[in-house]
N, C-alpha and C positions, 0 to 999 in steps of 0.2 A: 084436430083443431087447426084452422087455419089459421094463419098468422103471415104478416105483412112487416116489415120493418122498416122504415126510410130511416136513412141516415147521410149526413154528407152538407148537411145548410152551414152557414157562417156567415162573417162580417165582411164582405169583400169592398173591392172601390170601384167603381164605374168600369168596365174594359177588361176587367176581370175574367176568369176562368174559375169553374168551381164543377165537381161532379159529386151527382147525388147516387145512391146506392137504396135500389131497394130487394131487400134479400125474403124471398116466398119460403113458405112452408104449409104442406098438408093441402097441396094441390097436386092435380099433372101435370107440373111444369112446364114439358115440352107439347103442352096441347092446352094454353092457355092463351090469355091476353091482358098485358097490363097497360096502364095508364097512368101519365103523371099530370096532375093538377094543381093547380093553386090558389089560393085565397088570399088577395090583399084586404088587408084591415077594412071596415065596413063595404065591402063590396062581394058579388055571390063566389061562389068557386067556378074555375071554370078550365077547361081541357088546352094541356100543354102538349103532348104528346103520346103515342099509343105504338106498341106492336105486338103481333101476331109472335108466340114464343115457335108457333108452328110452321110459320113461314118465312119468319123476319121481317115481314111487311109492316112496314111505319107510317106513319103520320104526325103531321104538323100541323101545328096550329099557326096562322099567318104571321103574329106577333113573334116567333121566335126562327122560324123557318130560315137555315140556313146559318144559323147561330147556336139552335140547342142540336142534340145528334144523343138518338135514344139507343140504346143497342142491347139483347139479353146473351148472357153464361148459362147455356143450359149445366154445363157442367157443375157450377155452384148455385144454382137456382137466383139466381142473381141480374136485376135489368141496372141497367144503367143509367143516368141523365148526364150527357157530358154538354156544360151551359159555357160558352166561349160568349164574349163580347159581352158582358154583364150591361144590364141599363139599370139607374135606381127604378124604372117601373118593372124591374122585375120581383122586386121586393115582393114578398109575401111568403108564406106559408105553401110548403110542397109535400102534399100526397102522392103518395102511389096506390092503385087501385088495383084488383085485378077480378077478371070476370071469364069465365067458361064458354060464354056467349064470343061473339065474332069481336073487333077492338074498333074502340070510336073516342070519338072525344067525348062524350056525353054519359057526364056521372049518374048519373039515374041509371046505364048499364052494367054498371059494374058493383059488385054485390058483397065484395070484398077489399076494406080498407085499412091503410095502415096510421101511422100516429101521426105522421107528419114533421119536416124537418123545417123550419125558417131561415130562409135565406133572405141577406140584408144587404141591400146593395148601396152604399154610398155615392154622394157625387163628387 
């Protein structure tokens, strides 16, 4: 069974620092691709960051580029979200995904999701 776990949201303040954890099971780890996404309250979900477990190749999304930094442990099956410079529009709701297929921003690729952690950014 596959299984996804994010963990790591809270109540931060503006400027903030916060890392998310998302820990895989019942995949090939070292031959996958996760994604972390998010959903603010009435609006769709949409691609924060991605990489290649196989290459370490990442991607950003523009909104956070240079501020978030995704990184995976193969050793503990384990990706990382490390969020520096909080903005309250970062508020929302954070998935991590993961998908067999190549890594994108675009959750319709990815085929495997976890519960989702809420991160709340104050001003």
């Amino acid at each position: 069974e596959v299984q996804l776990q994010a963990s790591g949201g809270g109540l931060v303040k503006a400027g903030d620092s916060l890392t998310l954890s998302c820990a895989v099971s019942g995949l090939p780890f070292d031959d996958i691709a996760i994604g972390w996404f998010r959903q603010a309250p009435g609006k769709e979900r949409v691609g924060v960051s991605c990489i290649s477990t196989t290459t370490n190749s990442t991607y950003y999304a523009d909104s956070v580029k240079g501020r978030f930094t995704i990184s995976s442990d193969n050793a503990k099956n384990t990706v990382y979200l490390q969020m520096n410079s909080l903005k309250p529009e970062d508020t929302a709701v954070y998935y991590c995904a993961a998908t067999e297929g190549s890594y994108s921003l675009r959750p319709f690729e990815y085929d495997y999701w976890g519960q989702g952690t809420l991160v709340t950014v104050s001003s």
